[in-house]
C-alpha positions as a Markdown table, in Angstrom:
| # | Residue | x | y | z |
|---|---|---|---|---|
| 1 | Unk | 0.1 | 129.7 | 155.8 |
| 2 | Unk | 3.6 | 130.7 | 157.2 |
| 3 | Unk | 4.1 | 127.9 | 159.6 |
| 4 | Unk | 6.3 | 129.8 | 162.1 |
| 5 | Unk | 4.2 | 132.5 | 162.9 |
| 6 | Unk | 1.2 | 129.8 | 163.0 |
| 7 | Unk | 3.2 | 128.0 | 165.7 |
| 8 | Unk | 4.2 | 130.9 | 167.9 |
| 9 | Unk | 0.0 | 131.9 | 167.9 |
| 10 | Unk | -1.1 | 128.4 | 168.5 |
| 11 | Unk | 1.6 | 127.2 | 171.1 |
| 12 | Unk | 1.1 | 131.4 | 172.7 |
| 13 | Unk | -3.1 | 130.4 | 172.9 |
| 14 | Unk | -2.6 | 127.0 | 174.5 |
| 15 | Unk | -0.1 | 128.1 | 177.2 |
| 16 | Unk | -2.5 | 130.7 | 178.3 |
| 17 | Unk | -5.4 | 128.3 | 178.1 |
| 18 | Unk | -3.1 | 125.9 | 180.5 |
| 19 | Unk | -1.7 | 128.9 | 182.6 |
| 20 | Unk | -5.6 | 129.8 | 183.1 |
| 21 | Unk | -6.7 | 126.4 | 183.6 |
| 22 | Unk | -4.1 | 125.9 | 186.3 |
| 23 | Unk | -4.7 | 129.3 | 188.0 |
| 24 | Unk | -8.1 | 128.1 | 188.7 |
| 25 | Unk | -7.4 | 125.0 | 189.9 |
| 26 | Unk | -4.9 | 126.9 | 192.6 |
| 27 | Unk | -7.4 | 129.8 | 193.5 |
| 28 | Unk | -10.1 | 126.6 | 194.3 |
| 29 | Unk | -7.7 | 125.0 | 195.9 |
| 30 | Unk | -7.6 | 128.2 | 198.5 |
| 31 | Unk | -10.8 | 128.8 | 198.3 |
| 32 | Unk | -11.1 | 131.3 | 196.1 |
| 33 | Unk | -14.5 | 130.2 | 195.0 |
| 34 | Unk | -15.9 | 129.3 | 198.4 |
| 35 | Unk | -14.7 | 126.8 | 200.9 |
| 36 | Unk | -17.2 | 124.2 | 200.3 |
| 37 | Unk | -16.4 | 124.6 | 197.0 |
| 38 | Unk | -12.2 | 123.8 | 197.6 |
| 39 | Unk | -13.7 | 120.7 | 199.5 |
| 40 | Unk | -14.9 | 118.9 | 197.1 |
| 41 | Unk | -13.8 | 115.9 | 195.2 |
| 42 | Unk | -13.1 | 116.5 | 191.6 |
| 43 | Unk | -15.5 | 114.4 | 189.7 |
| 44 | Unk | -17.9 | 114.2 | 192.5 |
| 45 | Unk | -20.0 | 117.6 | 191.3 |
| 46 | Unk | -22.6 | 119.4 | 190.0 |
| 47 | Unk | -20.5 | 119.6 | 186.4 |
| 48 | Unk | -19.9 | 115.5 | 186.8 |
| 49 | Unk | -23.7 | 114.5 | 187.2 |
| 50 | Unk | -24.5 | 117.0 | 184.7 |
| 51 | Unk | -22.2 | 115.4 | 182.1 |
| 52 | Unk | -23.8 | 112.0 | 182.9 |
| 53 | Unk | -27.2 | 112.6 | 182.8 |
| 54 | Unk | -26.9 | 114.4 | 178.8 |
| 55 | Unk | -24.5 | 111.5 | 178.1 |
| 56 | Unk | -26.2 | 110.4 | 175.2 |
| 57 | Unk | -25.9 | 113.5 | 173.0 |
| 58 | Unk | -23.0 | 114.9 | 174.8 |
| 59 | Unk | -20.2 | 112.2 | 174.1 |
| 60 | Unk | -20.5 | 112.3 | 170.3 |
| 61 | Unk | -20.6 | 115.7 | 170.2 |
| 62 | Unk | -17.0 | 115.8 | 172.1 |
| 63 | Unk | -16.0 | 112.8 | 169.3 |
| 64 | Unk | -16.6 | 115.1 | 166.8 |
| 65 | Unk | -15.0 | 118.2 | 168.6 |
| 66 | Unk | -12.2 | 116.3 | 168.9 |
| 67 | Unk | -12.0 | 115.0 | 165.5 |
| 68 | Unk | -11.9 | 118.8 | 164.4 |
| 69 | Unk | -9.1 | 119.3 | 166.5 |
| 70 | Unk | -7.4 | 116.4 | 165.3 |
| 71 | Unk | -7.6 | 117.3 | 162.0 |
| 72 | Unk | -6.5 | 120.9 | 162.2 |
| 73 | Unk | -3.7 | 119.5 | 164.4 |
| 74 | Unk | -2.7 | 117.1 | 161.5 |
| 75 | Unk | -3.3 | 120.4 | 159.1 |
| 76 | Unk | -0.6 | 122.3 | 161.4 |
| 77 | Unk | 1.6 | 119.3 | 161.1 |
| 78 | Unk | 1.7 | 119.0 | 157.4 |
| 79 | Unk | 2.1 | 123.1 | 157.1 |
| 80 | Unk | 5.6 | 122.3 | 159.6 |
| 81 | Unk | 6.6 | 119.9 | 157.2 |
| 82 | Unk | 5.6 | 120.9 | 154.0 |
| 83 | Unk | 5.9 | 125.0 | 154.8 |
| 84 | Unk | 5.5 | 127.1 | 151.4 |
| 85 | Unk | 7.5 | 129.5 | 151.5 |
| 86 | Unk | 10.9 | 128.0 | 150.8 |
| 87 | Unk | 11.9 | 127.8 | 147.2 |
| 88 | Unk | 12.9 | 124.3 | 145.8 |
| 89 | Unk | 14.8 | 125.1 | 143.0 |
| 90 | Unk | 17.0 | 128.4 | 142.2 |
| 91 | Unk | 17.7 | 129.2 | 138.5 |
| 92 | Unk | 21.3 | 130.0 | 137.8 |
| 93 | Unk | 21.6 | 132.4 | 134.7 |
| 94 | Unk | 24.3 | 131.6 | 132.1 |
| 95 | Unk | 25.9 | 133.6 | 129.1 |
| 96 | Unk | 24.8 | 130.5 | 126.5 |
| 97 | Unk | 20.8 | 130.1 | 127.3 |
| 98 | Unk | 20.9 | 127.4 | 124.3 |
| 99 | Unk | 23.3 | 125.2 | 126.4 |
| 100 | Unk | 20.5 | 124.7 | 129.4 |
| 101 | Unk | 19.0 | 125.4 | 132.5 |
| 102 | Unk | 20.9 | 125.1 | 136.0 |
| 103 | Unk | 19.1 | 124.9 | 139.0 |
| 104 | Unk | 20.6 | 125.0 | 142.2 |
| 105 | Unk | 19.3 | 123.6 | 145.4 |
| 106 | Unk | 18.5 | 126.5 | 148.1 |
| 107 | Unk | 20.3 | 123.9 | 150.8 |
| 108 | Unk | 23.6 | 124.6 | 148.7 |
| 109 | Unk | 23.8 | 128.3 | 148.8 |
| 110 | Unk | 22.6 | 128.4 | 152.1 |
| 111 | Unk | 25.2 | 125.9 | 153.2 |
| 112 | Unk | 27.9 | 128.1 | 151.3 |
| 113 | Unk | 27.1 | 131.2 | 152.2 |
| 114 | Unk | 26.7 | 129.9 | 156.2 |
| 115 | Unk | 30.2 | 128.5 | 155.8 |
| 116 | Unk | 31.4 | 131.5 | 154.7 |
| 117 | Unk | 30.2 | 134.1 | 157.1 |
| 118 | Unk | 31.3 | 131.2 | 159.7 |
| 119 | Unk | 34.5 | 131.6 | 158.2 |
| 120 | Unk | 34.7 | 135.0 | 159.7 |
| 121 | Unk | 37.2 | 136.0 | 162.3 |
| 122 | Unk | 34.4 | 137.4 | 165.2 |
| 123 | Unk | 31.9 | 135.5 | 164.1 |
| 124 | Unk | 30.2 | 132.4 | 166.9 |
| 125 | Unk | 28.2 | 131.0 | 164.4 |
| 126 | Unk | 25.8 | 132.1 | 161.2 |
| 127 | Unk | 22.6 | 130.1 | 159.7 |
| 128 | Unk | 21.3 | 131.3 | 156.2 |
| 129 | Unk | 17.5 | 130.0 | 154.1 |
| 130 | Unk | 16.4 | 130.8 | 151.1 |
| 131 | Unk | 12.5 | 132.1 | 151.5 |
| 132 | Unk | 10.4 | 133.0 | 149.0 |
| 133 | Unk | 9.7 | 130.4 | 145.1 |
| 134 | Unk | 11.5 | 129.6 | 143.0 |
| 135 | Unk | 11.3 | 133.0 | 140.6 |
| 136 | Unk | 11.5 | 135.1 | 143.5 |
| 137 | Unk | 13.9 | 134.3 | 146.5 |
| 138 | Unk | 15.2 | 135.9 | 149.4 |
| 139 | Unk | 17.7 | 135.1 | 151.5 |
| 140 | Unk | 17.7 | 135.4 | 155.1 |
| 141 | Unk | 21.1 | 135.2 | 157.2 |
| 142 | Unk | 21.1 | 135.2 | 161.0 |
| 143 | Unk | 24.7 | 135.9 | 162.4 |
| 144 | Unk | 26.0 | 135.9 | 166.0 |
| 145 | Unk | 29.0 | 137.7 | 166.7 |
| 146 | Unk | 31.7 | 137.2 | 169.5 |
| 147 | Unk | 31.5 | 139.6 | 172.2 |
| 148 | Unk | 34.3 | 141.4 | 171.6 |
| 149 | Unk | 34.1 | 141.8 | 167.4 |
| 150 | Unk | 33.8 | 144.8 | 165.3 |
| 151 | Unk | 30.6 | 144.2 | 164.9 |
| 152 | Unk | 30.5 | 147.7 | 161.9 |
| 153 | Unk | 33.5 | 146.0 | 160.5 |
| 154 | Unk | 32.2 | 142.7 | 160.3 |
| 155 | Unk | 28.4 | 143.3 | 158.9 |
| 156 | Unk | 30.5 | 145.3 | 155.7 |
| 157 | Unk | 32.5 | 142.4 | 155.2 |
| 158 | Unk | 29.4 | 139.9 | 155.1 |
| 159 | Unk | 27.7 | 142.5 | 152.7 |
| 160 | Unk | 30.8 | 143.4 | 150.3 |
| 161 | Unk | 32.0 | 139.2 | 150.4 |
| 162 | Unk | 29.6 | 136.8 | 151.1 |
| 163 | Unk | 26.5 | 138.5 | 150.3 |
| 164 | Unk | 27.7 | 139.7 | 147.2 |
| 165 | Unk | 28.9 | 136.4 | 145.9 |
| 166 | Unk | 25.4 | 135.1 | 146.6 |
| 167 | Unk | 24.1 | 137.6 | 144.3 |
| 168 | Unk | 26.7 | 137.1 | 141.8 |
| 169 | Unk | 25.9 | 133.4 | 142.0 |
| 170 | Unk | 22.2 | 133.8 | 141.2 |
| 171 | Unk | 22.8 | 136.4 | 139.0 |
| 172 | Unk | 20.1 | 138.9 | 141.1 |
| 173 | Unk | 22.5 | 142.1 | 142.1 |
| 174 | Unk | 18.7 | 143.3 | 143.5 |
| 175 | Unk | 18.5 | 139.7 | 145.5 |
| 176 | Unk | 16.6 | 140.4 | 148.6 |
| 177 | Unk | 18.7 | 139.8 | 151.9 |
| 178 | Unk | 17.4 | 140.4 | 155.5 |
| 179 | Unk | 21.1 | 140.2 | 157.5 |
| 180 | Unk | 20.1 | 139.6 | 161.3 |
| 181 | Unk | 23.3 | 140.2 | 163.8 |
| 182 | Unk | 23.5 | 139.6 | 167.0 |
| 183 | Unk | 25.9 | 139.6 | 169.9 |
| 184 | Unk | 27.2 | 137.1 | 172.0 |
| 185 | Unk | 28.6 | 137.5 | 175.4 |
| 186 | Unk | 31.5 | 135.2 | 174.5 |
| 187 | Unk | 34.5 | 136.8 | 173.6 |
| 188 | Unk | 37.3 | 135.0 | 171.5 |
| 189 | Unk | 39.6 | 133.0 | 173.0 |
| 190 | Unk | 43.3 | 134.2 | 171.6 |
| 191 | Unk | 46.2 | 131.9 | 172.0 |
């Protein structure tokens, strides 16, 4: 399950349900079902008496409705925290395979080759993550630019420097890299 696009769905379907609920609740304010109807006390209905009179087999069935929602709630929690599509190790080739294996964390790259690109004169700020397992990664580097940059000049430096050197580092010239720039309306403050 890829745990962003699960969020944007789930939070997208329950501010519509809301957005609904409360366009209703203004439209009978008004009227808009009848005015006896915009009259009336909340819980003092036809809805209300209903509910109480099928009590009995209505309230456990909302328990267990809500226990389902509970528990694909706790399931969309855990997918947040524990989302599979980051790798946890990368393998760093060497010449001598006898001497080892070396693993470096996906935090550390990321890290470097943020740094990096941050390094950059034009450059507001840059995030990188390494997506994908372990034996197939990708790396995706989201880059905003000042306002006033070379924006043609800057996106072949991040591609000839730091995205090389991540490549060189993994040892994967065909490493996957999805480079997102954007542009700020700031514009660098020169001294």
């Amino acid at each position: 399950m890829h745990a962003d696009r699960t969020n944007r769905t789930v939070l997208t379907l329950l501010g519509l349900l809301l957005l609904l609920t409360g366009a209703a609740g203004l439209v009978a304010s008004v009227g808009g079902f009848g005015k006896a109807f915009s009259h009336k006390a909340l819980f003092d209905n036809r809805v209300s008496r209903w509910i109480g009179g099928h009590g009995h087999w209505l309230w456990p069935l909302a328990a267990v409705l809500g226990a389902i929602a509970a528990l694909l709630t706790l399931r969309w929690l855990i997918a947040l925290l524990f989302s599979g599509d980051r790798a946890v190790h990368l393998a760093v080739r060497t010449e001598d395979c006898t001497a080892g294996r070396t693993t470096l964390r996906p935090g550390a790259l990321s890290d470097a080759v943020s740094t990096e690109i941050g390094s950059y004169r034009g450059v507001d700020s840059a995030k990188a993550r390494v997506l994908g397992d372990d034996h197939n990664p990708h790396l995706v580097v989201a880059v905003t630019t000042h306002g006033d940059a070379d924006v043609a000049a800057l996106r072949h430096r991040i591609e000839t420097d730091a995205l090389t050197h991540a490549r060189q580092v993994l040892d994967q010239p065909a490493l996957p890299i999805q480079l997102d720039l954007d542009v700020s309306r700031n514009t660098t403050q020169r001294v």
